[in-house]
C-alpha positions as CSV (number, residue, x, y, z in Angstrom):
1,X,0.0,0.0,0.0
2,X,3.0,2.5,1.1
3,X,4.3,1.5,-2.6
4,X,1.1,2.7,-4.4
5,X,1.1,5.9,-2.0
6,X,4.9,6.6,-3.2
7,X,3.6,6.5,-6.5
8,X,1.1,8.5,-6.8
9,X,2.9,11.2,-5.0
10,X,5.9,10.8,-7.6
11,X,6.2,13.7,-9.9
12,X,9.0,12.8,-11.8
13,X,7.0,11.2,-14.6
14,X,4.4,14.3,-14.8
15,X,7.7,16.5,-15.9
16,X,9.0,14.2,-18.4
17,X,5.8,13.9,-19.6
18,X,5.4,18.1,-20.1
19,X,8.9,18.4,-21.5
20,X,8.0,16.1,-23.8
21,X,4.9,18.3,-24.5
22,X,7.5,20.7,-24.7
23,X,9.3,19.6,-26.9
24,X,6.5,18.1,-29.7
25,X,5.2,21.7,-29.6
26,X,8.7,23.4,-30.5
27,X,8.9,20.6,-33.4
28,X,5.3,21.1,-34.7
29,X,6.3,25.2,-34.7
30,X,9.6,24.7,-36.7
31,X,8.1,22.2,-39.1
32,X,5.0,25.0,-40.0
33,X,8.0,27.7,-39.7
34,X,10.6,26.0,-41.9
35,X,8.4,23.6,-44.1
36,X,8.0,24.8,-46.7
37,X,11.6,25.6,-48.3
38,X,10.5,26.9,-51.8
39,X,8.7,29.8,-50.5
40,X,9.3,30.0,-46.4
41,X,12.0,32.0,-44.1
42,X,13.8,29.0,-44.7
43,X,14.4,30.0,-48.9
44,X,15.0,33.3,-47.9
45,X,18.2,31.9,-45.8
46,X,19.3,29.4,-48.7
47,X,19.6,32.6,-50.9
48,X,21.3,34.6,-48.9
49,X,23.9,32.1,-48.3
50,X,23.7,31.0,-51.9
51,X,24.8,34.7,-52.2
52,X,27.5,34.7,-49.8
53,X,28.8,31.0,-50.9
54,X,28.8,33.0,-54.7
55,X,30.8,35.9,-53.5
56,X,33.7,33.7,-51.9
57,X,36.5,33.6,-54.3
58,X,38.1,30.0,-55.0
């Protein structure tokens, strides 16, 4: 009984649990941030280093 007690007054597995949360929501965000690469932030950044790679003698 003093077993089941411990348990449920454990809260280690609750913050695992909202990192994980955590983390699947920071993942979803930079998936609809940075999906699309023809047309997102993200081909904005390939052709500005495109640009700089082009600029680089050698």
């Amino acid at each position: 009984m003093n077993l089941i007690h411990n348990f449920l007054r454990d809260e280690d597995g609750v913050t695992s649990i909202e990192y994980a949360l955590v983390a699947s929501v920071m993942a979803s965000i930079v998936v609809l941030v940075f999906g699309n690469i023809l047309t997102g932030p993200a081909a904005i950044l390939k052709a500005a280093f495109t640009k700089v790679k082009d600029a680089i003698p050698g």
